[in-house]
VOBA-1610 file (N, C-alpha, C; in pm, whole numbers, padded with zeros to 5 digits, always signed):
BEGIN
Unk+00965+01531+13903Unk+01065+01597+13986Unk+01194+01515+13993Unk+01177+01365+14022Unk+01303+01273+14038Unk+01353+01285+13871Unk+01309+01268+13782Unk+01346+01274+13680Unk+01406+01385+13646Unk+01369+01543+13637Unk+01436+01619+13649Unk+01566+01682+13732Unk+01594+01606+13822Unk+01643+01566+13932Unk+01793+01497+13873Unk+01755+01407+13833Unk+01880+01300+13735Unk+01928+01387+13627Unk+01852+01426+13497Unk+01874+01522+13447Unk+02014+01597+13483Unk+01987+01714+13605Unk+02050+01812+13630Unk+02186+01777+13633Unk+02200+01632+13742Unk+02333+01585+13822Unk+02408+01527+13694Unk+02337+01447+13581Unk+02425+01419+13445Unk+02457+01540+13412Unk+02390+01677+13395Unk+02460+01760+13305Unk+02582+01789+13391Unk+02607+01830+13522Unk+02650+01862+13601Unk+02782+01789+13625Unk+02807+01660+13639Unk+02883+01594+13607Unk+02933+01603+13498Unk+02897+01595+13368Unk+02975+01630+13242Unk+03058+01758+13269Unk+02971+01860+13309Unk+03062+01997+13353Unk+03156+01976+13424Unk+03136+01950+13531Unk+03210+01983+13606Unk+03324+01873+13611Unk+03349+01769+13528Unk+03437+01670+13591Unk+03515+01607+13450Unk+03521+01754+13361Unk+03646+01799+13270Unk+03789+01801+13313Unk+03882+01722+13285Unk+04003+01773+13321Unk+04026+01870+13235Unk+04071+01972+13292Unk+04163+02094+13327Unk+04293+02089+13213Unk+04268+02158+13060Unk+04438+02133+12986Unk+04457+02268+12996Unk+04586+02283+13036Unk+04653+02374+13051Unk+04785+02374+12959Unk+04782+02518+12846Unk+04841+02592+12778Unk+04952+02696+12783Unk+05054+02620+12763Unk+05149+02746+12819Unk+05135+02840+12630Unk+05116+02961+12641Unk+05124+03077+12602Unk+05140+03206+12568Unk+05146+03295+12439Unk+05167+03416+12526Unk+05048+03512+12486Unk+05051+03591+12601Unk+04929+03661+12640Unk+04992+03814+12580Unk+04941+03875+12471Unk+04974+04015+12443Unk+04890+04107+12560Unk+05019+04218+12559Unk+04976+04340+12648Unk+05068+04463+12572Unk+05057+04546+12581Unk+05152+04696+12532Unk+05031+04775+12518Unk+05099+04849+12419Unk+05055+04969+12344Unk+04995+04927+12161Unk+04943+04994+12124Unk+04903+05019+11981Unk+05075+04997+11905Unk+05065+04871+11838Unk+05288+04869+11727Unk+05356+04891+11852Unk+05304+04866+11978Unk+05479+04851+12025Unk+05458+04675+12146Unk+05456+04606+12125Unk+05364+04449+12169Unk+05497+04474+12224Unk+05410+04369+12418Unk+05479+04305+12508Unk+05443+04176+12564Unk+05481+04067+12566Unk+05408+03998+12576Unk+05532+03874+12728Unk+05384+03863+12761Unk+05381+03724+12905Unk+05348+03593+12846Unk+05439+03532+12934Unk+05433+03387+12875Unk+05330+03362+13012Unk+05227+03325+12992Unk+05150+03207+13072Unk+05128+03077+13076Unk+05075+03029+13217Unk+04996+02877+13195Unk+04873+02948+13211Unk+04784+02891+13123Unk+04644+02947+13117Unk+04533+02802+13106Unk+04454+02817+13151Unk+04325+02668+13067Unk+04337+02717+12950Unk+04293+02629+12830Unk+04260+02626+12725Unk+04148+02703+12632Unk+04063+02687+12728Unk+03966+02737+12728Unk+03916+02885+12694Unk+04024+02939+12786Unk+04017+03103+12838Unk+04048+03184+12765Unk+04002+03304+12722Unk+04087+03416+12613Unk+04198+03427+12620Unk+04228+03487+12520Unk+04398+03540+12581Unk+04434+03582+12714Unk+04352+03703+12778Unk+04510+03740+12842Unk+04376+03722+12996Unk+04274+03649+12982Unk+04238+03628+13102Unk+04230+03453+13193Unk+04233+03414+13293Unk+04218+03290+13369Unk+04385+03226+13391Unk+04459+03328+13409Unk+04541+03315+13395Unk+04622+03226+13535Unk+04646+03090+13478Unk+04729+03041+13613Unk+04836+03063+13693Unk+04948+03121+13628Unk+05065+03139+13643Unk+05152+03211+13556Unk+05222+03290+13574Unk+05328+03390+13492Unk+05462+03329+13504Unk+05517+03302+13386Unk+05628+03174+13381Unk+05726+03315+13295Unk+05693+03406+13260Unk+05814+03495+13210Unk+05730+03613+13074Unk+05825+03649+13002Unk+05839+03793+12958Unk+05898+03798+12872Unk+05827+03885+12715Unk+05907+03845+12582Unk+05898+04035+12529Unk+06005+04112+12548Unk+05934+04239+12466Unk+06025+04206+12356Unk+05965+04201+12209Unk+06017+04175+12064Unk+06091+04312+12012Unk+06053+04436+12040Unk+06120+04545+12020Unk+06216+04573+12062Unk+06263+04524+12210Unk+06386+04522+12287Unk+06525+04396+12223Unk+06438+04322+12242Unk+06476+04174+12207Unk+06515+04108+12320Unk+06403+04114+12369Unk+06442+04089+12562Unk+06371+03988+12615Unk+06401+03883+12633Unk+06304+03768+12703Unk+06357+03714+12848Unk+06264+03692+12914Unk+06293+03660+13060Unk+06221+03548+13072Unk+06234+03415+13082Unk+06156+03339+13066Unk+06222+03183+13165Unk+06092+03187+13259Unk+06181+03051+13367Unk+06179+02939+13331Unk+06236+02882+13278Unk+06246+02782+13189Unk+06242+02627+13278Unk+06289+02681+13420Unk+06256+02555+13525Unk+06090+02565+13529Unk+06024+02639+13577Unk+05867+02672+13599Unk+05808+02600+13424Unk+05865+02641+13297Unk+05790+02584+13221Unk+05817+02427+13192Unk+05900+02325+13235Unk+05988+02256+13240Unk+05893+02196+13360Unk+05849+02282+13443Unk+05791+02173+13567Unk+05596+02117+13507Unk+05537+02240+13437Unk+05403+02258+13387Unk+05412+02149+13317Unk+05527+02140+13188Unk+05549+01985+13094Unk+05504+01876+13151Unk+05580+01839+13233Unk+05613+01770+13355Unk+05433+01722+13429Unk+05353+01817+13412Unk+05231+01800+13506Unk+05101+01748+13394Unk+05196+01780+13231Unk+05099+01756+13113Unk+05032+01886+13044Unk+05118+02037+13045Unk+05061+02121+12977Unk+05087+02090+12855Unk+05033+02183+12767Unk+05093+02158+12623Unk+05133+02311+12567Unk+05280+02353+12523Unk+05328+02430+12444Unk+05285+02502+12361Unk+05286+02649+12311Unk+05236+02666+12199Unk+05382+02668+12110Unk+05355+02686+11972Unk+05458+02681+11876Unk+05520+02830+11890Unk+05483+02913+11954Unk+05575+03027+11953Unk+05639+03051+12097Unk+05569+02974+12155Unk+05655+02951+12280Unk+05815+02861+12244Unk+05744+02747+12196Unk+05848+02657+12160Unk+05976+02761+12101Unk+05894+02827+12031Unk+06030+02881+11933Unk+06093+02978+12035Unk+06059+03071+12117Unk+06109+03110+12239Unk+06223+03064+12275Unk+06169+02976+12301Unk+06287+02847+12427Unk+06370+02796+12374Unk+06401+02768+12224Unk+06526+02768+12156Unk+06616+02868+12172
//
């Protein structure tokens, strides 16, 4: 029992005492050929468009319309997220 006991609390600890990387990204949403897409902070971890931490802005490619808070992604940097490359290219 004590042995199984130790067991549990090592696995448990490995779980649970992961830091947390957080991904700024973008999360597709629209229609079937007509894509809209949210820039998130998301875990790493998480699918696309779910666990979503925070909504940092808004890219529709058909419009050519981006809304994107560039202080809010600027502060996430700042806390140690990491960028994706089409974000990056965004923010140019």
């Amino acid at each position: 029992m004590l042995q199984s006991r130790k067991l549990l609390d090592r696995f448990s600890q490995k779980r649970y005492n992961k830091r947390l990387m957080v991904v700024i990204r973008l999360s597709r949403f629209g229609r079937k050929k007509a894509p809209y897409y949210r820039v998130v902070a998301v875990d790493s971890q998480k699918k696309a468009t779910g666990g979503v931490i925070e909504y940092l802005g808004t890219w529709n490619p058909a419009k050519k319309a981006k809304d994107i808070d560039k202080e809010k992604v600027a502060a996430w940097v700042k806390k140690g997220a990491q960028i994706s490359a089409s974000v990056k290219k965004l923010l140019e």
